[in-house]
C-alpha positions as CSV (number, residue, x, y, z in Angstrom):
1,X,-135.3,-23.3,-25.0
2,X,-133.9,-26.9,-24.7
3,X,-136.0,-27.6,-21.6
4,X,-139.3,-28.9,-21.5
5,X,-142.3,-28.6,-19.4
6,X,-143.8,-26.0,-17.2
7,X,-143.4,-22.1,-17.4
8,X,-144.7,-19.3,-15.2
9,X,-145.7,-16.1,-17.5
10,X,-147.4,-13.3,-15.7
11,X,-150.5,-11.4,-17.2
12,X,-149.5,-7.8,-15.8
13,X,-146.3,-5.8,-14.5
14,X,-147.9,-6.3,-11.1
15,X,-147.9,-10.0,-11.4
16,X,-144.4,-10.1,-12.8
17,X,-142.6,-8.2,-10.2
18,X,-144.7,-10.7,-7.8
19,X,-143.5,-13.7,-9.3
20,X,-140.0,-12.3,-9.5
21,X,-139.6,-11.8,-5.9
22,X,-140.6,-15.1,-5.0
23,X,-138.2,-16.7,-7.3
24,X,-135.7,-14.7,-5.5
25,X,-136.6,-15.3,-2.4
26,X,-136.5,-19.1,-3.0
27,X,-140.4,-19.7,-2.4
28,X,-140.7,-21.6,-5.4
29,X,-140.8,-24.8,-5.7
30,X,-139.5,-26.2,-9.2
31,X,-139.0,-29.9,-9.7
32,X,-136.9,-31.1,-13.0
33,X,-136.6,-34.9,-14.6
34,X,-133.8,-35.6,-16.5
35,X,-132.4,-38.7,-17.9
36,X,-128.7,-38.8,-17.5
37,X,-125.9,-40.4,-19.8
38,X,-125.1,-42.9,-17.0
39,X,-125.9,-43.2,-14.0
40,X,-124.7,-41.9,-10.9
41,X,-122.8,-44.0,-8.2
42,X,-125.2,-42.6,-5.1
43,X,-129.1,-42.8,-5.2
44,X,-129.6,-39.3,-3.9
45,X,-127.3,-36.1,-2.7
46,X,-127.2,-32.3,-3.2
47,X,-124.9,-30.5,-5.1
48,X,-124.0,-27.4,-3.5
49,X,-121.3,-26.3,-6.5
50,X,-121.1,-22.6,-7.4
51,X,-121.4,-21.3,-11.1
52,X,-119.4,-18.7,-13.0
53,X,-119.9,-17.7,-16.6
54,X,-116.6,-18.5,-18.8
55,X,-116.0,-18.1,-22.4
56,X,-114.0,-18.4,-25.4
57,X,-114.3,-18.1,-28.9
58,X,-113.9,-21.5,-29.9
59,X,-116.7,-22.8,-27.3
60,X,-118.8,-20.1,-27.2
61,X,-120.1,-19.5,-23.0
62,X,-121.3,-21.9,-20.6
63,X,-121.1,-22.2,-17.0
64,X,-118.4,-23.7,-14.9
65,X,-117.6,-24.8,-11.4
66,X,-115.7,-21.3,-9.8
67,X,-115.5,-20.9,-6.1
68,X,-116.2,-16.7,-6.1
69,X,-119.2,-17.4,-8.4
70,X,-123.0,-17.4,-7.5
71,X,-124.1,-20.0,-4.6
72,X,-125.6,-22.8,-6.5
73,X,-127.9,-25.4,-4.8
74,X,-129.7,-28.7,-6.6
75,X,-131.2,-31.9,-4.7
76,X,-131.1,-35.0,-6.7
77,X,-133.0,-38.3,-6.4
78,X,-132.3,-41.1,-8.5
79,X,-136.1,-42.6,-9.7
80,X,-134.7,-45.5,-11.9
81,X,-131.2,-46.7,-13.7
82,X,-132.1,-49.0,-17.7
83,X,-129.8,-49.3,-20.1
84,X,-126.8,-47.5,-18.9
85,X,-129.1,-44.2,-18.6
86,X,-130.6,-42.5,-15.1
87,X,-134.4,-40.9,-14.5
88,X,-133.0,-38.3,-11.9
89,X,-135.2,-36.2,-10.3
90,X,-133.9,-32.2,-9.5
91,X,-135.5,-30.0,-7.2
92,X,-133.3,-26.8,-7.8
93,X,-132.8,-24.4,-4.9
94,X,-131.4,-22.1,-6.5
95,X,-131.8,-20.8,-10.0
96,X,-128.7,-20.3,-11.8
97,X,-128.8,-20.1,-15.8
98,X,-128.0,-23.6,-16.6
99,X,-127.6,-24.9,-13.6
100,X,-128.8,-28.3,-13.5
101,X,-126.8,-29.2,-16.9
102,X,-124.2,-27.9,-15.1
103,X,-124.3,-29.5,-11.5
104,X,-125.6,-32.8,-13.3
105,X,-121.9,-33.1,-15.5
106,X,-119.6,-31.6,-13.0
107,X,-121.4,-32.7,-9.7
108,X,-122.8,-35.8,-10.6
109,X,-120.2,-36.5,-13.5
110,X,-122.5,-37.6,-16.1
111,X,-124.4,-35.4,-18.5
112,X,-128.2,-35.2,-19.4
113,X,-128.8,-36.9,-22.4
114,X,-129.0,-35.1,-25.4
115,X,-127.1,-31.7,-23.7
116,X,-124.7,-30.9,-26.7
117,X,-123.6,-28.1,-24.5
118,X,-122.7,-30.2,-21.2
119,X,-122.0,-33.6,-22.5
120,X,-121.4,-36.5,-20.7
121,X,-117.6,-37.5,-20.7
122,X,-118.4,-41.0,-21.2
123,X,-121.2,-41.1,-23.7
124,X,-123.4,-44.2,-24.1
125,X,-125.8,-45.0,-27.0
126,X,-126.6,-42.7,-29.7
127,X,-129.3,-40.5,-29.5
128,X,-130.8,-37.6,-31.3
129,X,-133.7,-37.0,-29.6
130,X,-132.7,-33.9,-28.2
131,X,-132.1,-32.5,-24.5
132,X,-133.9,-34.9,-21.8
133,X,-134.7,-32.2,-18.9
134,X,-138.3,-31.2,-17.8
135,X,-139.8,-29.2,-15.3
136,X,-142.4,-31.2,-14.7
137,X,-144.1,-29.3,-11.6
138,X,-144.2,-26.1,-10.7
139,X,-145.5,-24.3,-7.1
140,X,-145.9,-21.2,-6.3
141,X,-147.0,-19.6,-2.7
142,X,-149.7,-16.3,-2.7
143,X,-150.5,-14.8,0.4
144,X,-153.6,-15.8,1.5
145,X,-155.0,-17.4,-1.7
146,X,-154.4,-20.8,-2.7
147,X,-150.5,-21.5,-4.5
148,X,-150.3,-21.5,-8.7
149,X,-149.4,-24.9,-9.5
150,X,-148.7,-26.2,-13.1
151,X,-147.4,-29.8,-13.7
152,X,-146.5,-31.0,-17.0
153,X,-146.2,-34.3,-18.0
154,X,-142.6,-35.7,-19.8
155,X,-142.8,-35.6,-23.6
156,X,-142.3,-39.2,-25.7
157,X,-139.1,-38.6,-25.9
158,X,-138.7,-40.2,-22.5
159,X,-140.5,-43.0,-23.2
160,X,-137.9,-43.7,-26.4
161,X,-135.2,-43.4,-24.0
162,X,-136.4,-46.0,-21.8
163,X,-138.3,-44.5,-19.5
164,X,-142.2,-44.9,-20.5
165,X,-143.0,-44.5,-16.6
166,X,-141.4,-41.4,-15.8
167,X,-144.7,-39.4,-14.8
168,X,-145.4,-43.0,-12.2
169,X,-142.1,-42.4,-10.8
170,X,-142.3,-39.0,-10.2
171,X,-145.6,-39.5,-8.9
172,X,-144.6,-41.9,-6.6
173,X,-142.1,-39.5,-5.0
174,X,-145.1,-37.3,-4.3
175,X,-146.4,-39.9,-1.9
176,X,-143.6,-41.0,0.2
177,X,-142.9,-37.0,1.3
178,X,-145.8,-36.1,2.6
């Protein structure tokens, strides 16, 4: 509900359990901006960091780094550093509840900006223009008819926190793979 951008709704039950299988078999392609609290030390990595659901009452759930929880995989490119903040590009492998406010706080060490639920330890400037992550392309393979593809472009709100060209960026990455 936080995140922003594209979403994949099916018309029937036929479609549905279509588009569920290929999300579990990791044939869709999902790619995320975020602007992160900071900015991360490398310019690109993957986090390969699995999740496990924890709770309590004080915190209510969220999901944690745990070595028997489910494989979690996220590819990372930094697109730009301003201000103390990071455009990061994700590209999700894997598609674990919360997983890229996860991996982006305890793999990269720096929250998304605005993520009340996975801060960033060391928070910069104020802001209260809520959670900075968008799925901002979407691609999905059909046998032998062309892919559903939905791109969305960032919201304002990225533009207020510094990043006016995200879509260019993003764009650019196009380009230079393939």
């Amino acid at each position: 509900r936080d995140t922003s951008g594209c979403l994949l709704l099916a018309r029937n039950p036929k479609a549905a359990k279509r588009f569920t299988q290929a999300f579990e078999n990791r044939e869709v392609e999902k790619v995320y901006l975020a602007v992160l609290d900071g900015v991360p030390a490398e310019s690109e990595g993957m986090i390969d960091l699995p999740l496990g659901k924890t709770s309590s009452r004080e915190e209510g759930w969220r999901m944690q780094p745990d070595p028997q929880g489910k494989a979690a995989i996220s590819r990372w490119r930094l697109l730009a550093a301003r201000d103390g903040r990071a455009l990061v590009q994700f590209r999700p492998e894997t598609g674990r509840t919360h997983q890229l406010r996860a991996h982006a706080l305890h793999g990269l060490g720096i929250g998304i900006l605005g993520d009340t639920y996975y801060p960033s330890p060391t928070p910069g400037a104020p802001w209260d223009g809520g959670m900075l992550l968008h799925a901002i392309s979407l691609r999905l393979p059909r046998a032998g008819k062309e892919p559903v593809a939905a791109e969305a472009p960032p919201p304002p709100a990225f533009a207020t926190a510094g990043f006016p060209d995200a879509q260019a960026l993003h764009d650019a990455t196009k380009q230079t793979e393939g």
